[in-house]
C-alpha positions as CSV (number, residue, x, y, z in Angstrom):
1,X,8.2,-4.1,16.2
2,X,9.8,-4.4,12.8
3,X,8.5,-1.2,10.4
4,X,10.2,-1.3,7.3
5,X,9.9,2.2,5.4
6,X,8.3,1.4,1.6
7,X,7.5,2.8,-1.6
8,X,4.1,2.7,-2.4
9,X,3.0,3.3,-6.3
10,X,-0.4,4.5,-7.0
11,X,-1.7,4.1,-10.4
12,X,-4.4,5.4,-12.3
13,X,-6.5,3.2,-14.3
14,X,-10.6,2.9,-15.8
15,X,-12.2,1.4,-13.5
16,X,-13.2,-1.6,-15.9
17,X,-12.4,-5.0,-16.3
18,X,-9.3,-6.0,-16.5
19,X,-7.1,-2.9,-15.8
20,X,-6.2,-4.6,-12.5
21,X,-4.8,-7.5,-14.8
22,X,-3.4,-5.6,-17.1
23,X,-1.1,-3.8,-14.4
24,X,-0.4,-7.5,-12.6
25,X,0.5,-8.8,-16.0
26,X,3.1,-6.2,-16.7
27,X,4.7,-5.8,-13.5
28,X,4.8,-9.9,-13.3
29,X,6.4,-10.1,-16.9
30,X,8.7,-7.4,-15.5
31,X,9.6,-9.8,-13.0
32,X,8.3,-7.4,-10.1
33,X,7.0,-8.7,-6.7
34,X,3.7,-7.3,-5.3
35,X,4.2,-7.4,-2.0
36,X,0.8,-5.4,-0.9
37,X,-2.1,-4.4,-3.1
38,X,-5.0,-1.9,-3.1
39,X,-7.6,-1.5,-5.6
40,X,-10.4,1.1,-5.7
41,X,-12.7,3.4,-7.7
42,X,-13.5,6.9,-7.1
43,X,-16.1,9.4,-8.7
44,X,-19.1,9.3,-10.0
45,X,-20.2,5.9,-11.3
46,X,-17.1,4.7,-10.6
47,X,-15.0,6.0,-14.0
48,X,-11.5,6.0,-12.1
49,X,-10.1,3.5,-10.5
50,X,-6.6,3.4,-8.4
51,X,-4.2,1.0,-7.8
52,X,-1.6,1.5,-4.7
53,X,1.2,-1.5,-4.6
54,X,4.1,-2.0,-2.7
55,X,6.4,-3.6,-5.0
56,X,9.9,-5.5,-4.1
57,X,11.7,-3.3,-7.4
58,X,10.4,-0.1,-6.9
59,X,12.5,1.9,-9.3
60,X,11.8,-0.8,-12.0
61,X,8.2,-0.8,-11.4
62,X,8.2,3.0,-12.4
63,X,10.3,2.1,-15.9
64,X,7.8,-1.0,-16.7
65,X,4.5,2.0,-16.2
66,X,6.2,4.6,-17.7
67,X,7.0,2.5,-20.6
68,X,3.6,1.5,-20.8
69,X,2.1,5.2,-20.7
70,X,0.6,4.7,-17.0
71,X,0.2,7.7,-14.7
72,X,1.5,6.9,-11.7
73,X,2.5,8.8,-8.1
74,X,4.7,7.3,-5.0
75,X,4.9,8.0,-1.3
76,X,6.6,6.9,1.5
77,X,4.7,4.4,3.4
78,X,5.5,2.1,6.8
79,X,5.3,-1.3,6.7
80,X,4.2,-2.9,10.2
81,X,3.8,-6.5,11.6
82,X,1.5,-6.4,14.6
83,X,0.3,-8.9,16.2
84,X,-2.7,-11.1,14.7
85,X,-4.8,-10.4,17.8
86,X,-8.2,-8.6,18.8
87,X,-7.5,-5.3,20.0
88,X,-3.5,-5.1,18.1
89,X,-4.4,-2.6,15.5
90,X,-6.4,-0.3,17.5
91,X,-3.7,-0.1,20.1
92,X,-1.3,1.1,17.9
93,X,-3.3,3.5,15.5
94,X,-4.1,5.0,19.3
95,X,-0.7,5.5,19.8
96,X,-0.5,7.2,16.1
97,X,-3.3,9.4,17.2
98,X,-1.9,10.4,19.9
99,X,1.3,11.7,18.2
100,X,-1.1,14.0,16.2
101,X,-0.1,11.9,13.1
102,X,-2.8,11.5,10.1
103,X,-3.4,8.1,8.9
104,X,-4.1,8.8,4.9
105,X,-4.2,5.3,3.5
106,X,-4.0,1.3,5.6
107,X,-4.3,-1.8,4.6
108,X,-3.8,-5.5,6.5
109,X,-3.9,-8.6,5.4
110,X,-3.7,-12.0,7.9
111,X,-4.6,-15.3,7.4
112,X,-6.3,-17.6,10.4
113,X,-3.6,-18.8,12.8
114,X,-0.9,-17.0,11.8
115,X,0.8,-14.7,14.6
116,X,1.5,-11.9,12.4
117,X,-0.3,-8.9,10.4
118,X,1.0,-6.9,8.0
119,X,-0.5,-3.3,7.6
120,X,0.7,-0.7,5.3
121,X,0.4,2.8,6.3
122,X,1.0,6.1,4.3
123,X,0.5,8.8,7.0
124,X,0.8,12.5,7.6
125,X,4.5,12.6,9.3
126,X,6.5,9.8,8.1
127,X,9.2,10.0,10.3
128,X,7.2,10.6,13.7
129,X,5.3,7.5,12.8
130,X,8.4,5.4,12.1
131,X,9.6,6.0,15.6
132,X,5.9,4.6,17.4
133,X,6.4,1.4,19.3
């Protein structure tokens, strides 16, 4: 099971339209990669919104934001391919629960047919969850 270890970048933002674009548009003219994306709002009304993306250049993803004044924090997180089958996730989260090992943050995206899933984790112990097959 290939689990490549990531960056992921979270980033504040209103929760209005068009802060998503506004952060696409500057990593893209930054020629940076998204490679996995997660968009929500928290509080009240929904004032804040967050943005957590796996990039392909992390370090010059955090130049492009800190250039253009966006808060911004990073954590490890584990990149997995399972397989795109009933039952694939929850046999390996059971296997991350069993090693005591928090799951903070997923997300998976698949398309129909394909064989593979990608889900990105960010999790209590990093390196105990690295070594799960």
């Amino acid at each position: 099971m290939k689990m490549p270890k990531l960056t992921q970048l979270t980033i504040s933002c209103e929760d209005r339209p068009g802060a998503l674009a506004r952060i696409a548009q500057l990593l893209g003219n930054a020629k940076i990669n998204i490679l996995a994306l997660l968009a929500t709002a928290a509080g009240e009304g929904g004032l804040e919104g967050f943005v957590g993306l796996v990039v392909d250049q992390p370090q010059k993803a955090k130049k492009a934001l800190e250039a253009a004044g966006m808060r911004y924090t990073e954590q490890p997180v584990l990149q997995i391919e399972l397989p795109n089958t009933p039952g694939a996730l929850g046999a390996f989260v059971e296997k991350v629960a069993a090693k005591h090992i928090n799951i903070t943050a997923a997300y998976q995206t698949s398309v129909p047919g394909a064989k593979k899933a990608s889900v990105v984790f960010a999790v209590s112990d990093f390196d105990k969850a690295a070594r799960i097959r």
